[in-house]
PDB file of N, H, CA, C and O in Angstrom:
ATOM      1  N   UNK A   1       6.768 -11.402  -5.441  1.00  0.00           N
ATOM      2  CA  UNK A   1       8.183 -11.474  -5.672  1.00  0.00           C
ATOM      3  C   UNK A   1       8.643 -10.096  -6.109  1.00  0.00           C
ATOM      4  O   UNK A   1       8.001  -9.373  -6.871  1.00  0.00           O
ATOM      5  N   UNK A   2       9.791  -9.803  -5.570  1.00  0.00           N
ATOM      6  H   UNK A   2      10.313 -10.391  -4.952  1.00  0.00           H
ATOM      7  CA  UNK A   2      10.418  -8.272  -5.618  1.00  0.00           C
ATOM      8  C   UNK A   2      11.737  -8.709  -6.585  1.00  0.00           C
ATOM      9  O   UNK A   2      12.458  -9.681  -6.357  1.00  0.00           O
ATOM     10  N   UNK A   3      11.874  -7.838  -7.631  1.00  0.00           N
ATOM     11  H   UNK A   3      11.288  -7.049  -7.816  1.00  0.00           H
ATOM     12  CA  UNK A   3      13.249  -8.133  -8.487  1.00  0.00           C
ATOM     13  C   UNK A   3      14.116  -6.826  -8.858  1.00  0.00           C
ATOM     14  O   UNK A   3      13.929  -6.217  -9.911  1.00  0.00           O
ATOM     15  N   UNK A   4      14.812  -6.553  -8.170  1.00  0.00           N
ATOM     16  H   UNK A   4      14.964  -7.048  -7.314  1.00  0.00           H
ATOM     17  CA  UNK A   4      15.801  -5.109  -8.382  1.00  0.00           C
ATOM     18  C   UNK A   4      16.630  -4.848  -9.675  1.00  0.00           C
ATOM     19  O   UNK A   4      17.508  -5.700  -9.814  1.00  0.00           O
ATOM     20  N   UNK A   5      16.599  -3.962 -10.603  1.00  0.00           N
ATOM     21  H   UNK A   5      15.886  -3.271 -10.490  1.00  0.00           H
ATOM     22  CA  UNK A   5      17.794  -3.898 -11.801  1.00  0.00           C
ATOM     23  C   UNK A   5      17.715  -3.135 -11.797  1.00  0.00           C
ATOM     24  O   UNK A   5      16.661  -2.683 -11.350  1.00  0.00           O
ATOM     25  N   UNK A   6      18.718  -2.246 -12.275  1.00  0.00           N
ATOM     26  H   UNK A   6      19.574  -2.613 -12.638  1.00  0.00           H
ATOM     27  CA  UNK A   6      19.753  -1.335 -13.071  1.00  0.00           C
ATOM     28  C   UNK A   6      19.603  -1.295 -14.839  1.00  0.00           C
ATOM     29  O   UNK A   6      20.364  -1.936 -15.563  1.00  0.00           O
ATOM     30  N   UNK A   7      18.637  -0.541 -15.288  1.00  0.00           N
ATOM     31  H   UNK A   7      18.019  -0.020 -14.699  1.00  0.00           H
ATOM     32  CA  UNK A   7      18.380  -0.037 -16.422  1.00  0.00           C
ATOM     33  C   UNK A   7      18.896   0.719 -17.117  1.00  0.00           C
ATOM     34  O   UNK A   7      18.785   1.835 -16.611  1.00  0.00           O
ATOM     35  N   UNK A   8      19.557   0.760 -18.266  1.00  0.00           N
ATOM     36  H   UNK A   8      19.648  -0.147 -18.677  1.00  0.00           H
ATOM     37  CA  UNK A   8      19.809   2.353 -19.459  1.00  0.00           C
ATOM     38  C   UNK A   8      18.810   2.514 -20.315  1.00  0.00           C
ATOM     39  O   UNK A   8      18.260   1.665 -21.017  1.00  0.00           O
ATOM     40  N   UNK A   9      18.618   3.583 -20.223  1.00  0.00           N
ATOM     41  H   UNK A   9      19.065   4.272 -19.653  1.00  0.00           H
ATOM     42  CA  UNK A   9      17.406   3.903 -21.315  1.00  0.00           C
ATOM     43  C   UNK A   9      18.897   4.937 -22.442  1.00  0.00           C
ATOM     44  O   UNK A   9      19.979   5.282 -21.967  1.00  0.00           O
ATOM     45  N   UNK A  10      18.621   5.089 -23.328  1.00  0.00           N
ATOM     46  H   UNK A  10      17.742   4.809 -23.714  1.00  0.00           H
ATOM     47  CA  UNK A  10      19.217   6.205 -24.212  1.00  0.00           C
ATOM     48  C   UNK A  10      19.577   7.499 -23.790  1.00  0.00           C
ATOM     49  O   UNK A  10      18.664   8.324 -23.826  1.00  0.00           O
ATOM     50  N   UNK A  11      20.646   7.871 -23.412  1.00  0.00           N
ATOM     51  H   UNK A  11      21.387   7.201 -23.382  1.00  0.00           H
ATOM     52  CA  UNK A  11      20.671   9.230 -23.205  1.00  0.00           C
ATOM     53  C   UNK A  11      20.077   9.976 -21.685  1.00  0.00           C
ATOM     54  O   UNK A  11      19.883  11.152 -21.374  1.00  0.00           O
ATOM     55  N   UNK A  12      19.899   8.607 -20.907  1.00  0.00           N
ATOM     56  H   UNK A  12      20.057   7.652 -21.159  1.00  0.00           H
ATOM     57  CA  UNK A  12      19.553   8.958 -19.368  1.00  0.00           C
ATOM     58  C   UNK A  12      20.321   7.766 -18.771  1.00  0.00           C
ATOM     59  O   UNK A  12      20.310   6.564 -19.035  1.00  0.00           O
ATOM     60  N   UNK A  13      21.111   8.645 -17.716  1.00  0.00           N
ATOM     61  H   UNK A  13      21.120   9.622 -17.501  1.00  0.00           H
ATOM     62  CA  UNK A  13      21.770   7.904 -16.880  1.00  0.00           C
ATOM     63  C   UNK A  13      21.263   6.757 -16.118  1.00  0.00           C
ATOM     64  O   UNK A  13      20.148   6.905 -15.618  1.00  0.00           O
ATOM     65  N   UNK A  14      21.816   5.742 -15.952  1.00  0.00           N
ATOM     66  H   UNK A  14      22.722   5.622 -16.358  1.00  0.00           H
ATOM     67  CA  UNK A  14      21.324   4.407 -15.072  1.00  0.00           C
ATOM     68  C   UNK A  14      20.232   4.778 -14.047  1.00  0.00           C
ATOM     69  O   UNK A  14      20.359   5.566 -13.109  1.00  0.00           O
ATOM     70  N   UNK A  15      18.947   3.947 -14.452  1.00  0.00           N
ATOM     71  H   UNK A  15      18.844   3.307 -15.214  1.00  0.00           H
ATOM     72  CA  UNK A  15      18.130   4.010 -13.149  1.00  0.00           C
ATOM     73  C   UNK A  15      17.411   2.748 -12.396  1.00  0.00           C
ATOM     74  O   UNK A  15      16.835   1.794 -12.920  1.00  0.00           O
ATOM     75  N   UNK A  16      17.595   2.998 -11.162  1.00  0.00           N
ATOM     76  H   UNK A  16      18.063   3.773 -10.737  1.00  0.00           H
ATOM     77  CA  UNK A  16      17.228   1.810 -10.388  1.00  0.00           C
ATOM     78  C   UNK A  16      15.975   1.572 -10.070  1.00  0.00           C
ATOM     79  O   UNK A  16      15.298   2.170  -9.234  1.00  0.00           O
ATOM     80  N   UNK A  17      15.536   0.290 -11.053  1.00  0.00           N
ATOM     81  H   UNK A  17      16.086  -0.195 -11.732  1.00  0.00           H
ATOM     82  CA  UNK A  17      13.690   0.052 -11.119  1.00  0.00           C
ATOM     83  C   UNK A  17      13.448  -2.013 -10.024  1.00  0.00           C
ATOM     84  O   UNK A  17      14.109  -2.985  -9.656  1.00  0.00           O
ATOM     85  N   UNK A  18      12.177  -1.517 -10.034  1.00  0.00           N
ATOM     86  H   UNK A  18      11.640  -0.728 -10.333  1.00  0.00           H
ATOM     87  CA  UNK A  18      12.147  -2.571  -9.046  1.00  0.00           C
ATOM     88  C   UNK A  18      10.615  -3.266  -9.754  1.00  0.00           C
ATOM     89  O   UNK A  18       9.513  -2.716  -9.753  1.00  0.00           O
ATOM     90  N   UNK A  19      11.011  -4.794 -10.400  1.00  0.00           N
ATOM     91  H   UNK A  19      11.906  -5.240 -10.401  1.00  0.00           H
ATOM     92  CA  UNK A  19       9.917  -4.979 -10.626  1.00  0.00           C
ATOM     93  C   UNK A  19       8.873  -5.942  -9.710  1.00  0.00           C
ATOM     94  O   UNK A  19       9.679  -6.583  -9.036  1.00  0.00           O
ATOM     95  N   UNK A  20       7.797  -6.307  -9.391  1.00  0.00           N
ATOM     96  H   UNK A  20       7.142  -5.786  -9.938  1.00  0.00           H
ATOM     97  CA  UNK A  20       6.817  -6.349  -8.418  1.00  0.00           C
ATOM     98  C   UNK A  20       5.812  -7.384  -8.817  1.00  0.00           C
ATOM     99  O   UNK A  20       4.875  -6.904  -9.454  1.00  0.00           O
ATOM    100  N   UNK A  21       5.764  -8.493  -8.643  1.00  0.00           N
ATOM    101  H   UNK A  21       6.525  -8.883  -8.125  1.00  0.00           H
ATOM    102  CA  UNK A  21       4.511  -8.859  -8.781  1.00  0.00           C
ATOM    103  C   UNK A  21       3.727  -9.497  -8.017  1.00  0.00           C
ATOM    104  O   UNK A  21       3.803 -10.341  -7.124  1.00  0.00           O
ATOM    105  N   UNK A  22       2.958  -8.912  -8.560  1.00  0.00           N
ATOM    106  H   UNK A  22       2.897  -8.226  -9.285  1.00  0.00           H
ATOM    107  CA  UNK A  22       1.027  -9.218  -7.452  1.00  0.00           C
ATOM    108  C   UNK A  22      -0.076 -10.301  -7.759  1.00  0.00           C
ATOM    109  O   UNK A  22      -0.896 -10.088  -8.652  1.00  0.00           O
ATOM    110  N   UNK A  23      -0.095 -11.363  -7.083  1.00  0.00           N
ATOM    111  H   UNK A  23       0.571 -11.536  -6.357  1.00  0.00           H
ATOM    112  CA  UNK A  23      -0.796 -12.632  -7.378  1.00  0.00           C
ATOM    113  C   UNK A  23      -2.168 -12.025  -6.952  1.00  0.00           C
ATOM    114  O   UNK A  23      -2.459 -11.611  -5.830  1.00  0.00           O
ATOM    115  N   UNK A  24      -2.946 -12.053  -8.054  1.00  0.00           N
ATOM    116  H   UNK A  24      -2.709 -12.390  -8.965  1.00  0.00           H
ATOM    117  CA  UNK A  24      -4.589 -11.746  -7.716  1.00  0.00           C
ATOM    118  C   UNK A  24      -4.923 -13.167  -6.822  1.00  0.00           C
ATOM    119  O   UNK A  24      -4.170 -14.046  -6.404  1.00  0.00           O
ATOM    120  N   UNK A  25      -6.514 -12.970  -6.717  1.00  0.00           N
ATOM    121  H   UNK A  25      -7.126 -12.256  -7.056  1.00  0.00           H
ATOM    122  CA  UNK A  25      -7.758 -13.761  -6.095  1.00  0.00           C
ATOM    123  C   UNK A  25      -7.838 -14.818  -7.083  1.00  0.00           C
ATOM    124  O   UNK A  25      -8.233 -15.928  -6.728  1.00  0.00           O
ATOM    125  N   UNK A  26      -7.512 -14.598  -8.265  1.00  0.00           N
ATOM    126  H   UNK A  26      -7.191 -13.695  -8.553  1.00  0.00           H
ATOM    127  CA  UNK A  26      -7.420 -15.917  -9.411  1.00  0.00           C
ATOM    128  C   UNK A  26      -6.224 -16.822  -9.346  1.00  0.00           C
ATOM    129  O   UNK A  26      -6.192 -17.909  -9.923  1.00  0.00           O
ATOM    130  N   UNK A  27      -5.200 -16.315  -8.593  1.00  0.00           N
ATOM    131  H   UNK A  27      -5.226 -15.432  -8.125  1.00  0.00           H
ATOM    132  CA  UNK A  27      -3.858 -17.128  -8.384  1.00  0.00           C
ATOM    133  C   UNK A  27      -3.293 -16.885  -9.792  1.00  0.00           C
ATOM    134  O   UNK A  27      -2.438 -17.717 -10.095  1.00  0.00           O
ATOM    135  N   UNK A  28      -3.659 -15.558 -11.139  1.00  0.00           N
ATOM    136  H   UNK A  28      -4.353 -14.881 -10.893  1.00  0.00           H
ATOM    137  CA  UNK A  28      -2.328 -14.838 -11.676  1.00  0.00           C
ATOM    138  C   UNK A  28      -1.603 -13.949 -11.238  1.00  0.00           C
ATOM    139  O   UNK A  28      -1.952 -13.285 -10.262  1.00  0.00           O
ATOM    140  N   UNK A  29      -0.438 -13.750 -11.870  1.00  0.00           N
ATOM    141  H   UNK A  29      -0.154 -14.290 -12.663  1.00  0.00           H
ATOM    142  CA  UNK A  29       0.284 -12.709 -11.536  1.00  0.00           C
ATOM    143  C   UNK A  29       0.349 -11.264 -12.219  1.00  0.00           C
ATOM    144  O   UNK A  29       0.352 -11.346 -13.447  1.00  0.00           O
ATOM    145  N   UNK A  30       0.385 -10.351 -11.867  1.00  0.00           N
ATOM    146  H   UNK A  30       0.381 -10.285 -10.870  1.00  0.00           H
ATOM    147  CA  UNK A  30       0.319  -9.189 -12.773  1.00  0.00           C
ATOM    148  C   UNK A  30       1.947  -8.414 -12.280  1.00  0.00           C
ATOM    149  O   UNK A  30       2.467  -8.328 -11.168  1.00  0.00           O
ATOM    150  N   UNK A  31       2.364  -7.988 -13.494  1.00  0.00           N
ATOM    151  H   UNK A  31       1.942  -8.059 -14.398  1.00  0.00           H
ATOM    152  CA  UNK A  31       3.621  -7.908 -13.501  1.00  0.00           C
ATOM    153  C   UNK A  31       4.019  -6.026 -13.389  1.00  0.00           C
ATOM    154  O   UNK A  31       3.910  -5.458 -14.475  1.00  0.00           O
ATOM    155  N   UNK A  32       4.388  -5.241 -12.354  1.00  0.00           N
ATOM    156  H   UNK A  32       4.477  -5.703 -11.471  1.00  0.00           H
ATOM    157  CA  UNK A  32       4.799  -4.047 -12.405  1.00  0.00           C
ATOM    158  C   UNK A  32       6.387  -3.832 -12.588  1.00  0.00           C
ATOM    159  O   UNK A  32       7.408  -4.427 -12.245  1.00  0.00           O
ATOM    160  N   UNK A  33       6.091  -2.797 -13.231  1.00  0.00           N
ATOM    161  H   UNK A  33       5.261  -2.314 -13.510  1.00  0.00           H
ATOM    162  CA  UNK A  33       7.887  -2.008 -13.102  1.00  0.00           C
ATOM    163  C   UNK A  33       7.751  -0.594 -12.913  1.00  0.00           C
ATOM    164  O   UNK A  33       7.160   0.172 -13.675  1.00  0.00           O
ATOM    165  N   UNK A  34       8.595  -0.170 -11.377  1.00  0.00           N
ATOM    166  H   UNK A  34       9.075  -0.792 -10.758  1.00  0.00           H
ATOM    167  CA  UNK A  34       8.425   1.123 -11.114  1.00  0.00           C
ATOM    168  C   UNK A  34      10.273   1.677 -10.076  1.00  0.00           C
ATOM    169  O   UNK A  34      11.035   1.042  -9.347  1.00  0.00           O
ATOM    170  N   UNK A  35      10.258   2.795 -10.475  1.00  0.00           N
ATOM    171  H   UNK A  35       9.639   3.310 -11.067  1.00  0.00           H
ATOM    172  CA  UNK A  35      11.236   3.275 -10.028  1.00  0.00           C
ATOM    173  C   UNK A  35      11.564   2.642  -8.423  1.00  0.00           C
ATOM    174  O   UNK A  35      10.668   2.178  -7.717  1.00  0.00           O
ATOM    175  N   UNK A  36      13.005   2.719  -8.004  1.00  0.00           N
ATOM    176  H   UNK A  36      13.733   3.095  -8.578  1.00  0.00           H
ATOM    177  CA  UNK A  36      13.331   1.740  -6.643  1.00  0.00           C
ATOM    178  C   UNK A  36      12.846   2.841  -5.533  1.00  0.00           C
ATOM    179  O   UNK A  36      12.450   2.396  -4.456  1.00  0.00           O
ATOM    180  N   UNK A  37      12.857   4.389  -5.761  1.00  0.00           N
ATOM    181  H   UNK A  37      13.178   4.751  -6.636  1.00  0.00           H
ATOM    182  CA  UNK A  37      12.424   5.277  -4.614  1.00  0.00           C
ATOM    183  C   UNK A  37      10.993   5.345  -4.396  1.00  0.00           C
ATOM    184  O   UNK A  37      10.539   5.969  -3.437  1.00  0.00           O
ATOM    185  N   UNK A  38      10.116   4.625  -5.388  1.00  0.00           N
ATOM    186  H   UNK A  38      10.485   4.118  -6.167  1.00  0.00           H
ATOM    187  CA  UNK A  38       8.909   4.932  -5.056  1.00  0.00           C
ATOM    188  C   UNK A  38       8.622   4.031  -4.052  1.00  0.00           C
ATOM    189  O   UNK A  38       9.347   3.137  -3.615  1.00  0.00           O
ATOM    190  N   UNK A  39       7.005   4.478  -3.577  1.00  0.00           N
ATOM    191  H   UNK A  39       6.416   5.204  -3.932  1.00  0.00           H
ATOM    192  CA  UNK A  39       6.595   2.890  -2.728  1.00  0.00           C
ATOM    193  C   UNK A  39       5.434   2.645  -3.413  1.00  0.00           C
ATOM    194  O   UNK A  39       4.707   3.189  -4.245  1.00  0.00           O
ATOM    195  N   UNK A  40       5.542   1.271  -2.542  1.00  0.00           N
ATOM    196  H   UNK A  40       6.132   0.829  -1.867  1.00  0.00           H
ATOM    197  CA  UNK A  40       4.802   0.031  -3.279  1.00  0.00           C
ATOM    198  C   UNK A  40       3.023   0.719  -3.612  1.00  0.00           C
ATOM    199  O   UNK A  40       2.372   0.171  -4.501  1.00  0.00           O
ATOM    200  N   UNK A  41       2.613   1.498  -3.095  1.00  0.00           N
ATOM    201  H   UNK A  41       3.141   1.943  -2.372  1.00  0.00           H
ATOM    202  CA  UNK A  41       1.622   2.019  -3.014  1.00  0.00           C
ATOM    203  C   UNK A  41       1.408   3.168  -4.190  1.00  0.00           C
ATOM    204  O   UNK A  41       0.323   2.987  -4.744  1.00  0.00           O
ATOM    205  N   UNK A  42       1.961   4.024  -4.597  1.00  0.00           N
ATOM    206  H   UNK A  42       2.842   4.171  -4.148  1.00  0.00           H
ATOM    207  CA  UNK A  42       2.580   4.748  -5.908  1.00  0.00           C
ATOM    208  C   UNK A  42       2.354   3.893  -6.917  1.00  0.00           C
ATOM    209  O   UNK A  42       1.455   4.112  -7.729  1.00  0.00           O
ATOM    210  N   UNK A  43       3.059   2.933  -6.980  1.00  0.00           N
ATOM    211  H   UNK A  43       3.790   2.755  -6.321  1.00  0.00           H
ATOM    212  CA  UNK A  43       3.091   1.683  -8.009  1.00  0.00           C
ATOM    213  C   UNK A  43       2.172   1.034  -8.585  1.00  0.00           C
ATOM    214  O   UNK A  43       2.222   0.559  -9.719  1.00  0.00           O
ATOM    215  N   UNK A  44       1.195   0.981  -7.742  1.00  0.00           N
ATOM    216  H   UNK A  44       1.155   1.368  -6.821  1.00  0.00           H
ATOM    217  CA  UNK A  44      -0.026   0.391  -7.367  1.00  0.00           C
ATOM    218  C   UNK A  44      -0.903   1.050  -8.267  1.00  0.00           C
ATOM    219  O   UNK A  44      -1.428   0.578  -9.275  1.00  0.00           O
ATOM    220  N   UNK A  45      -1.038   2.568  -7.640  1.00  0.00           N
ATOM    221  H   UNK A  45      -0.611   2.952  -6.821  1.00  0.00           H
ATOM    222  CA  UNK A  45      -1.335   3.507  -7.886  1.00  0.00           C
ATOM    223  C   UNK A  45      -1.839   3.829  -9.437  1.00  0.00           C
ATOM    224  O   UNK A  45      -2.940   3.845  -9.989  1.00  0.00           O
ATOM    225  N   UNK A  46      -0.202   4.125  -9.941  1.00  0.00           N
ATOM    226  H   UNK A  46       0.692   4.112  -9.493  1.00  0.00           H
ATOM    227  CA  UNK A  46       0.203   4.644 -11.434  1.00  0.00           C
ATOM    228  C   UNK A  46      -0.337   3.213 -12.051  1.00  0.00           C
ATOM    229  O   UNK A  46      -1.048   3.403 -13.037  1.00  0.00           O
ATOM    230  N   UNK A  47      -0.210   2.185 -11.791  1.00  0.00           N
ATOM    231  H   UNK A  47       0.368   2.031 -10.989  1.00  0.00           H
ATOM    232  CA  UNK A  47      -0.329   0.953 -12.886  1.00  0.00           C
ATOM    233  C   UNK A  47      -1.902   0.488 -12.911  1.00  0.00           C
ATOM    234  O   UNK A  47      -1.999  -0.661 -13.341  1.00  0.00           O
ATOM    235  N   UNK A  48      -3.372   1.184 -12.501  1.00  0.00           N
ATOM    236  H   UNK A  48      -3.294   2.118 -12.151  1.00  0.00           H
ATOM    237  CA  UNK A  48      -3.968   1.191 -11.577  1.00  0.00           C
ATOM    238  C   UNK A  48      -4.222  -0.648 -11.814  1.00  0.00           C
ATOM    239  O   UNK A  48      -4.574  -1.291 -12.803  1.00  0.00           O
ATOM    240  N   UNK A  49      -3.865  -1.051 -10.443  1.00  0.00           N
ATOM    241  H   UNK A  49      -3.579  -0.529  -9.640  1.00  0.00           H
ATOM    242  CA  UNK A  49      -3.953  -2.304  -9.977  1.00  0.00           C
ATOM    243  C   UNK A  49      -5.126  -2.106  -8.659  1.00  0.00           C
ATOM    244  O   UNK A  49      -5.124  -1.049  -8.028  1.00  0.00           O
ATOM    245  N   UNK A  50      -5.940  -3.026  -8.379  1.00  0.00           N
ATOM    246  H   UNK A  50      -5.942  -3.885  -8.892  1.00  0.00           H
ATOM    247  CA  UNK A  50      -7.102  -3.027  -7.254  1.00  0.00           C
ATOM    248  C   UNK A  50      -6.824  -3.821  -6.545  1.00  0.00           C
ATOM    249  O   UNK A  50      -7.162  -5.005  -6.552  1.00  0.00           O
ATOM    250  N   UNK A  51      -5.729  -2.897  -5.366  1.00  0.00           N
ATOM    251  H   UNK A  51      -5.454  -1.935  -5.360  1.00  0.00           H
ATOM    252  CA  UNK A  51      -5.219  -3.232  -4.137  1.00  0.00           C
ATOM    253  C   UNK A  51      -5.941  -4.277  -3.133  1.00  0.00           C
ATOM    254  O   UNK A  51      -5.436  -5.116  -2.387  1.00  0.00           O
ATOM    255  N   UNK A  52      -7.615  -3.862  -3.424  1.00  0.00           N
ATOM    256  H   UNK A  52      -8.026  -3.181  -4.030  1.00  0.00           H
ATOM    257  CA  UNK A  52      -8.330  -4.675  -2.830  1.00  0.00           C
ATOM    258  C   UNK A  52      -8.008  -6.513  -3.242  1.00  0.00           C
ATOM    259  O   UNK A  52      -8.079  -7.498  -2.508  1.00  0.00           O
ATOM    260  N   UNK A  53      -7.634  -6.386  -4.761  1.00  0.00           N
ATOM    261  H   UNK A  53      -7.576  -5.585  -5.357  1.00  0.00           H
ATOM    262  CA  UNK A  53      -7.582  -8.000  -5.227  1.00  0.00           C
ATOM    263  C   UNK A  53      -6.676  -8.634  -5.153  1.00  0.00           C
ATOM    264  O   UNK A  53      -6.727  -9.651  -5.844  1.00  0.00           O
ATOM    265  N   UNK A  54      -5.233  -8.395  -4.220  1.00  0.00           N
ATOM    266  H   UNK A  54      -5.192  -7.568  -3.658  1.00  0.00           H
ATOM    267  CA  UNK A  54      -4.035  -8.542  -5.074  1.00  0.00           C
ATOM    268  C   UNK A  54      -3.457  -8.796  -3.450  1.00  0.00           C
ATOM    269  O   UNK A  54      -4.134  -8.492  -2.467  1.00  0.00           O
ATOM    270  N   UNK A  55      -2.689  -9.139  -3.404  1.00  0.00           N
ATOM    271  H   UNK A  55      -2.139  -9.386  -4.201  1.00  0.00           H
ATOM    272  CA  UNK A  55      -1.701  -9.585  -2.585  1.00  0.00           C
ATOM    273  C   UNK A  55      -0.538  -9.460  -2.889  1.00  0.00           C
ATOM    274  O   UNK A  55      -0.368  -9.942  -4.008  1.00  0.00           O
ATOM    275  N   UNK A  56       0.589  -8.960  -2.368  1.00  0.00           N
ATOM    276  H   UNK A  56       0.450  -8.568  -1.459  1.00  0.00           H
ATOM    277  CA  UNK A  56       2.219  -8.505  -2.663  1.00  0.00           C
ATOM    278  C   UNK A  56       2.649 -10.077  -2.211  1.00  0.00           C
ATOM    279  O   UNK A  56       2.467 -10.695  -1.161  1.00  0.00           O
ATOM    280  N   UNK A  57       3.153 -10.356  -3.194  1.00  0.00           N
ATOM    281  H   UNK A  57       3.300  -9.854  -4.047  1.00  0.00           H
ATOM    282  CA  UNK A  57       4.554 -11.719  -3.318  1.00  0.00           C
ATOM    283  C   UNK A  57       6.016 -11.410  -3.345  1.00  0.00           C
ATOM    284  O   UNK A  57       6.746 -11.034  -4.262  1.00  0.00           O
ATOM    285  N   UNK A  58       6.284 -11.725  -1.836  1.00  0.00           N
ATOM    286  H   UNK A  58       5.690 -12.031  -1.092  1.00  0.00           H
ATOM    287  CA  UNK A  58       7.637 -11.046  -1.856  1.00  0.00           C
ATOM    288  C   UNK A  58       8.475 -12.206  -1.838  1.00  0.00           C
ATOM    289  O   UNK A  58       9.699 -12.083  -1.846  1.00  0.00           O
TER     290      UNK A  58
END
């Protein structure tokens, strides 16, 4: 499942984050939040999640 918002942090202008989550081989979910320009692979990446275990729930 893909969920789009519009964030303020303090003193930085609105930014558009996209949060992501990835149902493992166990049938949980693990929950990302990463900027809307990155890709899903970046995300992956930085949060280190094992692409091999995980499946994108869109």
């Amino acid at each position: 499942m893909i969920r789009f918002l519009s964030k303020n942090k303090q003193g930085v202008a609105s930014q558009k984050l996209v949060i992501i989550f990835f149902k493992n081989k166990d049938n949980s979910l693990t929950k990302v939040t990463g900027l809307i320009e990155q890709n899903v692979l970046q995300i992956i990446h930085k949060n280190k999640i094992d692409w091999k275990l995980v499946q994108l729930v869109i």
